[in-house]
C-alpha positions in Angstrom: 203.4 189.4 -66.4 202.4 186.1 -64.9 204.8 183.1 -65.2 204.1 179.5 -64.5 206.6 176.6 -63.4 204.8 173.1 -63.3 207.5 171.5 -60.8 208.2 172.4 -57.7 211.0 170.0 -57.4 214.9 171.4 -57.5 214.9 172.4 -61.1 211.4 174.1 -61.0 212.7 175.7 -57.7 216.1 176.9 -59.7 214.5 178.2 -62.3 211.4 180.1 -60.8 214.3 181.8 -58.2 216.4 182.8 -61.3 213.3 184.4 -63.5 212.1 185.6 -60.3 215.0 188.3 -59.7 213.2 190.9 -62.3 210.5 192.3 -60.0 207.8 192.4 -63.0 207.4 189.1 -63.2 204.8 187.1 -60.7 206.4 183.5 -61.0 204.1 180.9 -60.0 205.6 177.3 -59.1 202.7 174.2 -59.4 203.4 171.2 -57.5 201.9 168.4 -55.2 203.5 168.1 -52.1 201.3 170.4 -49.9 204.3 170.6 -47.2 206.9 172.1 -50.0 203.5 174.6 -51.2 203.1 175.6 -48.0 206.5 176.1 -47.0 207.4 178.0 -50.1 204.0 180.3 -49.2 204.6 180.1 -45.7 208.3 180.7 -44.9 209.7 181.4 -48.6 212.0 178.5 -49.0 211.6 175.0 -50.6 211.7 172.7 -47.8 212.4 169.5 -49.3 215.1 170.9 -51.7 216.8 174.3 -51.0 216.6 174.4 -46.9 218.9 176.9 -46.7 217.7 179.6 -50.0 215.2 182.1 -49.0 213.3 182.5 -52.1 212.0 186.2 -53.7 208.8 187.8 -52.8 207.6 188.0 -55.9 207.5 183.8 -56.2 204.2 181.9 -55.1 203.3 178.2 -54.9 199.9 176.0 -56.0 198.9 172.8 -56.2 195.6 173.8 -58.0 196.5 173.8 -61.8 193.2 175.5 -63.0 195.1 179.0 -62.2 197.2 178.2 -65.3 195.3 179.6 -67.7 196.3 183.6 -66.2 199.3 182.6 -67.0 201.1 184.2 -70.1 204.2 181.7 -70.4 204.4 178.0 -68.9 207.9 176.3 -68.3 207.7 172.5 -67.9 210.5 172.0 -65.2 209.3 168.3 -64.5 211.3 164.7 -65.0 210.0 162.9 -68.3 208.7 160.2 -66.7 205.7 161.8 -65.6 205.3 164.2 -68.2 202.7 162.3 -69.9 200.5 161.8 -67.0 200.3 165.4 -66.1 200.1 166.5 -69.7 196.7 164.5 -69.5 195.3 166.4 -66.4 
């Protein structure tokens, strides 16, 4: 089963790591700093936020939010104030 976090931030982080620990589920994190994708791609961490938490295999970042529609469940994990602009994308 695929599963989506819009919010790569330390709450999406938190909560992709934590659904992430049953190995069925492919947890996708969306965000829009290319350096925390590619460091959560790259080296399994969030760079900006958890420095020091190696992340499961099983998690993978984008910035590209067309591959949401594979996804079977979407968690929001984003501060209101911008909630409005990206629900409009």
């Amino acid at each position: 089963m695929k599963i989506a976090v819009i919010g790569a931030g330390s709450f999406g982080t938190a909560f992709a790591q934590q659904i992430s620990f049953n190995k069925e589920l492919n947890v996708e994190i969306f965000g829009r700093d290319i350096e925390v994708i590619e460091s959560i791609n790259n080296c399994k961490i969030n760079s900006k936020y958890f420095h020091n938490k190696i992340l499961n295999n099983n998690i993978e970042a984008k910035d590209d939010f067309k591959d949401l529609s594979n996804a079977e469940i979407i968690f929001l994990c984003l501060p209101s104030g911008i909630l409005f602009s990206l629900a409009e994308k």
